[in-house]
N, C-alpha and C positions, 0 to 999 in steps of 0.2 A: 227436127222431128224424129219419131222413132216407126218402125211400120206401119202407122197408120196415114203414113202421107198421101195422100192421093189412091187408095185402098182400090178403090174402084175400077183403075186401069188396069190390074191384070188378075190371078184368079182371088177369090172372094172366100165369105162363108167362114168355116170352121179355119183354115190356114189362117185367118187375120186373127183369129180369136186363139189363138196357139201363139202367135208373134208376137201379139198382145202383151200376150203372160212372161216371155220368154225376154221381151224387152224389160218389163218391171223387172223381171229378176235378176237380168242383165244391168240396170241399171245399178241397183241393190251394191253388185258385185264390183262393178268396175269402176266406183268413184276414187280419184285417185288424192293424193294430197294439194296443196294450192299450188299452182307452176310457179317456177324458176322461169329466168330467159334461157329461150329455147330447149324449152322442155317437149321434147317429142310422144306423141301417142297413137299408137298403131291398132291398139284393143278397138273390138267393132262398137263396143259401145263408153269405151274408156272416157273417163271426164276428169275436168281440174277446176279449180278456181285459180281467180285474178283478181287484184286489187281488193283482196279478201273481202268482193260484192258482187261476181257475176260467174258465171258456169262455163266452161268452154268445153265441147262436147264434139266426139267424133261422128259418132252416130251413122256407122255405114250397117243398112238393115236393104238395102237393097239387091244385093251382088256379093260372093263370095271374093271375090279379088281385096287384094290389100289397099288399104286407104291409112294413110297415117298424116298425122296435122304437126305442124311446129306453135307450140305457145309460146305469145311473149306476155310482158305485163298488160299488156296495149290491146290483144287480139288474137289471131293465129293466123297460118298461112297452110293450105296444101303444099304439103311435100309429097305426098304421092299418092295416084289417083290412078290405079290399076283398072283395068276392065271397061265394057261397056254392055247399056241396055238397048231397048229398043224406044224409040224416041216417041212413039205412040203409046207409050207405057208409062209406066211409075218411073222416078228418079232414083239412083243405087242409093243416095245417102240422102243427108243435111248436117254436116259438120258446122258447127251455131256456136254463137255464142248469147247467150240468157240471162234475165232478171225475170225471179218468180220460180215454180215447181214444173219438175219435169220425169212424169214415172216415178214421184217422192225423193226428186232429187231437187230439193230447192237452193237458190243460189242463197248464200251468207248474208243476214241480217236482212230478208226479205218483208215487203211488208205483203204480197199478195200470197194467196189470193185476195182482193179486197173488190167489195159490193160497187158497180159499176154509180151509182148514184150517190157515193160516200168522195170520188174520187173526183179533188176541183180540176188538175192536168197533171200530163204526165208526159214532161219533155224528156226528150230523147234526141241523141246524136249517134250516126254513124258514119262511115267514112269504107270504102271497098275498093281493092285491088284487082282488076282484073285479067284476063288473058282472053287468047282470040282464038287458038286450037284444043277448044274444047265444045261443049253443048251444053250449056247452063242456063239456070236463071239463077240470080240476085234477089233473096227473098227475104223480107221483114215480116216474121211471123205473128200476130196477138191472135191470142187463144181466151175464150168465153165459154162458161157454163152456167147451168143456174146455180149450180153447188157448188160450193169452193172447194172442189175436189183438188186432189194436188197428186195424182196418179190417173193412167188411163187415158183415155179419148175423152177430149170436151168436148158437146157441142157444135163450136163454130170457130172456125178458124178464118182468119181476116189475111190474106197473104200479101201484101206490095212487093211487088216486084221492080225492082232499080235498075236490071237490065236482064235481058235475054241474048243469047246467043244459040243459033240453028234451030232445027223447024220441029218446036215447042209449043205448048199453048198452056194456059190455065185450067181445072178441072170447070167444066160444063160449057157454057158458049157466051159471047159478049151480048150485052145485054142493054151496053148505051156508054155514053162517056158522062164524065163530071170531074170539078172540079172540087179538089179535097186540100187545104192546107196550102191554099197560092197556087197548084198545079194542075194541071190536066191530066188526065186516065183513063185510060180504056177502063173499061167495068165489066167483067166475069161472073159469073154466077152458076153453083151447080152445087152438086151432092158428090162426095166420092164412095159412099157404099156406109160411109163410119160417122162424117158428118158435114154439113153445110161448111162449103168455102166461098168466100166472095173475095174476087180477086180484084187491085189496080195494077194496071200495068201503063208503066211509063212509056213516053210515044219513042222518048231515046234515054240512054243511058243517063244515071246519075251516079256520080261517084261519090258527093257527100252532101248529108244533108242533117240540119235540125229541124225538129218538128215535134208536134204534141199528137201523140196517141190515141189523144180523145176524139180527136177530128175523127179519124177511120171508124173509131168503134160507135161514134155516132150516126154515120151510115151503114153501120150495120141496122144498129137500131131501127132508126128509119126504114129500113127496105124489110122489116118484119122478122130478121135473121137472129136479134137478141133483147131484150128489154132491159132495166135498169137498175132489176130485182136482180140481174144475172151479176156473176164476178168476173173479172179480168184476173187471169191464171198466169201468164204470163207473156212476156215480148221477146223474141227472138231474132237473129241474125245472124241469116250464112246464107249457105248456097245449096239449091240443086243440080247436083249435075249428073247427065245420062251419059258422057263421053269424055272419057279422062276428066281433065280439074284440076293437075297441077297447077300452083301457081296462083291460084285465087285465095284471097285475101279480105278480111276483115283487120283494118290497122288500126282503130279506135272505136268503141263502143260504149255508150252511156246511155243507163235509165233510171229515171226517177221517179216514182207516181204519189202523190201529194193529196191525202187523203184528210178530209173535216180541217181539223187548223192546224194542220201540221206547217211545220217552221221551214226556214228553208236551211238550217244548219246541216242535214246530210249531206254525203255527197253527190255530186250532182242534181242538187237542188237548186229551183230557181232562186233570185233574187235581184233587188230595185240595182242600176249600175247606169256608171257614164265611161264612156269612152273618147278616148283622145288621141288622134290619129294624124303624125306629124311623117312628111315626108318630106326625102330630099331628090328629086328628080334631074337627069341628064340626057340627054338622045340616046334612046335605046334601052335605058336602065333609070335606076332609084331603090332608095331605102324606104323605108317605114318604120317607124317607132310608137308603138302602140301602149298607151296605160289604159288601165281598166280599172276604175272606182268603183268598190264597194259602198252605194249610197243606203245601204239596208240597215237595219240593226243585228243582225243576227252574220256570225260568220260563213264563207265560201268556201266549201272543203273538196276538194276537187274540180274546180273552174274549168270551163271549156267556152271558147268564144267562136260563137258560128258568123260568118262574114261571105259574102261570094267576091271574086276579082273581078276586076272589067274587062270583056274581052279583049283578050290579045297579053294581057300578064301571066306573067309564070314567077314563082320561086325558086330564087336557084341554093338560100344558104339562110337559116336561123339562126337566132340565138334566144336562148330564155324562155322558150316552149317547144313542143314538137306543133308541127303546123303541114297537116297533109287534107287532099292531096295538093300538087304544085299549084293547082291551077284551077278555076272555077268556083264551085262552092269549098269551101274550104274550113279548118277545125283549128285553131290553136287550144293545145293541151297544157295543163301547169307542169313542170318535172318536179321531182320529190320535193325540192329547196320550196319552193315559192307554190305548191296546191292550195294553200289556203290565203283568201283575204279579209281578212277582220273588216268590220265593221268598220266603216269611214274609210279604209287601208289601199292600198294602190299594190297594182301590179304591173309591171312592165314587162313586154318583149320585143321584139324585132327579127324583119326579115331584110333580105336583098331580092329582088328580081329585074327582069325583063319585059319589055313592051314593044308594041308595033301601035301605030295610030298615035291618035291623041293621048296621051295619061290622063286619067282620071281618079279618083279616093271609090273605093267601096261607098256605098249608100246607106248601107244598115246591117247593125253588128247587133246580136243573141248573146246572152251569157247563162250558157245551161238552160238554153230553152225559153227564157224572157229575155223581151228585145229593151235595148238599154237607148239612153241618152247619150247624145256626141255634143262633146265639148267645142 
């Protein structure tokens, strides 16, 4: 986000309408070229592209202390995280990464803003790094207006939050729980001065998850906060943090939003798939060998397969994907060789890990968002 995060926690008025301006212009200024690995950026509002399809953005508008972000192709990571606020307060930054417009900074080949009623799903995958000597939250930002505006304050803003760390809350007060996309959530609700947030907060930390977008923005709906007329501006991930932040991390990020009869040939689009999931097990350890069929007509261009482990597995060694985090819900990524699977076409990879208890197979594997067929 850009100064208009949480507005309402400290002074108001003519300053937000000044930062406002001051971030569009900033924005304007400090788009930078597409990152390299490990391309570092320290500018308060300096930004790059990834995967010539998503934004990664520093975006420290809260505190004058230095914040600078490392980009890789995959995400970024805090390298440093100067300063602190007051924790009844706004958060110093949201160093994010985005699909869609931000301050007329829109990420490459975007189709949003697109009309919330035009829009069948819009899966999404992330994956987060975190640390324990900081004050943060873990936030999945979607942003709603009735205009497809692509600069300034929308709206409503839909915050999830994937973890928290020290004594933080949401903008306004809980207002009941529910369950959204298989999970549980505290529920938030309030105004920050600039516009409605409705918040979920997870009861414990998530480190990786896939999921459809639409789920949340349909309880926005629902709770009277947006209509159908309105457009989804765009989806966001990073972090807030009031107290340092090194160290926190965004390692994979995908979104896709699937608009009338749109194909699933982009990237990280759904598409029809079976999966086949061969293991060779020992006391204490095992391999996996995983294919993943493309049963669709149309090709798979940056494939990502979401899966959770059974408790007590961990990873300790891949091959043939990047596959984080070790343990729980977890993301196999294709590498440059193998991102795409043609029609009818297979893809394979494998891991090694460890276990405690019984061994058991995952139950059900995602490919970019639709859940597939096991062989």
């Amino acid at each position: 986000m850009r100064p208009y995060k949480h507005p309402a926690r400290g002074a108001r008025g003519l300053l937000g309408a000044l930062l406002t301006a001051l971030a569009a212009l900033a924005a304007l200024l400090a788009v930078a070229p597409a990152a390299q690995a490990d391309t570092t950026i320290c500018e308060q509002y300096g930004s790059t592209t990834i995967q010539d399809r998503y934004v990664v953005q520093n975006n420290r508008w809260g505190t004058a202390e230095t914040q600078c972000i490392g980009v890789t192709d995959s995400g970024f990571r805090v390298t440093q995280a100067d300063g602190s606020v007051p924790t009844n307060g706004a958060p110093k930054s949201y160093p994010s990464v985005y699909n869609g417009c931000h301050y007329t900074n829109c990420s490459p080949g975007t189709n949003l803003p697109a009309r919330l009623s035009s829009i069948s799903r819009a899966p999404t995958s992330i994956s987060y790094g975190y640390v324990s000597n900081a004050v943060y939250d873990a936030a999945y930002d979607i942003w709603l207006d009735p205009t497809p505006r692509t600069d300034g304050v929308n709206k409503t803003e839909i915050m999830v939050w994937f973890n928290k760390v020290g004594p933080i809350q949401p903008v306004g007060s809980q207002v009941g729980t529910a369950t959204v996309a298989g999970r549980q959530w505290q529920v938030w609700s309030g105004n920050n001065g600039g516009n409605d947030v409705l918040s979920f907060v997870a009861p414990s930390a998530i480190t990786s998850w896939s999921f459809d977008v639409m789920d949340f923005v349909r309880q926005a709906v629902s709770r009277g906060l947006a209509q159908d007329s309105w457009y989804l501006t765009s989806v966001q991930a990073g972090f807030e943090p009031w107290q340092n932040g090194a160290g926190l991390a965004v390692t994979s990020f995908s979104s896709t939003v699937d608009t009338g009869s749109g194909g699933p040939g982009g990237p990280g689009s759904p598409a029809a798939c079976k999966v086949a999931y061969g293991t060779n097990v020992w006391q204490g350890g095992f391999t996996a060998d995983v294919t993943v069929t493309n049963t669709g007509s149309s090709p798979v261009n940056g494939w990502q397969l979401a899966f959770t482990l059974p408790t007590g597995q961990r990873i300790t060694s891949t091959w043939g994907a990047t596959v984080t985090p070790s343990s729980g819900s977890v993301t196999a990524s294709g590498l440059a060789y193998n991102a795409q699977i043609a029609p009818g076409g297979q893809v394979s990879f494998g891991f090694q890990g460890s276990y405690g208890g019984t061994f058991a197979k995952p139950s059900g594997f995602s490919l970019n968002g639709a859940a597939c067929a096991t062989a």
